[in-house]
C-alpha positions in Angstrom: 13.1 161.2 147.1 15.2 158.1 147.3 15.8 155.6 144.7 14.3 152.3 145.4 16.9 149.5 145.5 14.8 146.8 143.2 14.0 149.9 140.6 17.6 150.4 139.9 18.8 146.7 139.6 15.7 145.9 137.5 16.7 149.0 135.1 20.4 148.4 135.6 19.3 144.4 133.7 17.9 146.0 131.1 20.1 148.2 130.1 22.6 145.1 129.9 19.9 143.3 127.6 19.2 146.2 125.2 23.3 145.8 124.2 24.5 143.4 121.8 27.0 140.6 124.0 30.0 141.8 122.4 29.4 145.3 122.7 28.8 145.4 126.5 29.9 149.3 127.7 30.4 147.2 131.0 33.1 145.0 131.2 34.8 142.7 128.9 34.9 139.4 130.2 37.2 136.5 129.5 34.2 134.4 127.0 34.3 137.5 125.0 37.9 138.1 124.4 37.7 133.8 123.6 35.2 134.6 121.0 37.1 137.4 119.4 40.4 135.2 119.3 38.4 131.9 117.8 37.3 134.6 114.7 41.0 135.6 114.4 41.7 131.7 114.6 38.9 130.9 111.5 40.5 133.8 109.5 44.0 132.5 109.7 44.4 128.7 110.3 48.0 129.0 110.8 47.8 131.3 114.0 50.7 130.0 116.8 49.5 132.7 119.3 47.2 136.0 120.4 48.6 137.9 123.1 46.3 141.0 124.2 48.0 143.5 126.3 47.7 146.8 127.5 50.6 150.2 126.8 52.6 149.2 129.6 52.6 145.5 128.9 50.4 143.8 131.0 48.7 140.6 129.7 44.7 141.0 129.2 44.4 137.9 127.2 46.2 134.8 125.7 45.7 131.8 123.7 49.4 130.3 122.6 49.3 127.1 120.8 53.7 126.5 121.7 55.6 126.9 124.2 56.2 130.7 123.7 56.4 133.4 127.3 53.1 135.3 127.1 54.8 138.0 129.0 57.6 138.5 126.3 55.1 138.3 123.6 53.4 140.8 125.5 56.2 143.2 125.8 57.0 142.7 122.1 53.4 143.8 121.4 53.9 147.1 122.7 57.9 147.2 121.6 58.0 146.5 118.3 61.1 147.7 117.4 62.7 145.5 120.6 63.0 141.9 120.2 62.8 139.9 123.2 62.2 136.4 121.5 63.4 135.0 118.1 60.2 135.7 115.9 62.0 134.9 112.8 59.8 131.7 111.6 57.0 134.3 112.5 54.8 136.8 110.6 54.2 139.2 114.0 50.9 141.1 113.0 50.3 143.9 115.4 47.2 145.9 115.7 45.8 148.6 118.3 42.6 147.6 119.4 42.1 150.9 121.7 44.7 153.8 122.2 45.9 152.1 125.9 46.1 148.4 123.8 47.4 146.5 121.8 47.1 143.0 120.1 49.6 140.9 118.5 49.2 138.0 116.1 52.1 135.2 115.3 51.7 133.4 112.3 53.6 130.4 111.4 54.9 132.1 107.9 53.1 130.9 104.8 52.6 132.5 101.6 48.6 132.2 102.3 48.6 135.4 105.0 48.9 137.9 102.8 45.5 137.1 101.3 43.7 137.5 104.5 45.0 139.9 105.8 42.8 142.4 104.7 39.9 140.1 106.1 41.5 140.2 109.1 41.5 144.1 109.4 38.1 143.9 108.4 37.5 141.5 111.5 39.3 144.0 113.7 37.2 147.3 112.6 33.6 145.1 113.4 34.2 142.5 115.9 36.8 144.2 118.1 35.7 143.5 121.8 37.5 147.0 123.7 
């Protein structure tokens, strides 16, 4: 019995359509790692930069607002006890989206993070995109 070509695509679409859009057990895909990093960006106001990466360092995703190396905030995201860049007028917020990655958060330092920081755990435990 062989599988008929148009069956499987057809059930293969609706399979996709039954998921919610940023739950796909697919792919993640650039719009949805944008929408996750625009809800960290409502949460805190203040946010200089996201960096994504994965446990050997290698850049997933980025959105930095200065002129900061995404690669070195990369490696700092998985090496937090190394400092490749002077964070000092940072709060550095790092969080483990999976067990293979990581995501770090720089914060232009304010007296106002502390407050939502536990929405932004919140934020990580429902919206997170891996």
């Amino acid at each position: 019995m062989a599988l008929d070509s148009k069956d499987y695509k057809t059930n293969y679409y609706r399979e996709i359509e039954n998921h919610a859009p940023n739950k796909s057990t697919r792919l993640m895909n650039e719009k949805i790692l944008h929408h996750f990093t625009g809800k960290i960006q409502k949460c805190f106001p203040n946010m200089t930069a996201v960096v994504i990466s994965d446990y050997n360092g290698l850049l997933l995703h980025s959105e930095i607002k200065n002129s900061l190396d995404e690669n070195l905030l990369a490696l700092t995201c998985i090496c937090e006890e190394r400092t490749f860049i002077d964070l000092s007028n940072y709060h550095k917020l790092i969080r483990p989206l999976s067990n293979k990655i990581k995501m770090l958060v720089l914060l232009k330092k304010s007296w106002r993070n502390k407050s939502a920081i536990k929405n932004f755990d919140e934020l990580i435990e429902k919206e997170n995109p891996i």
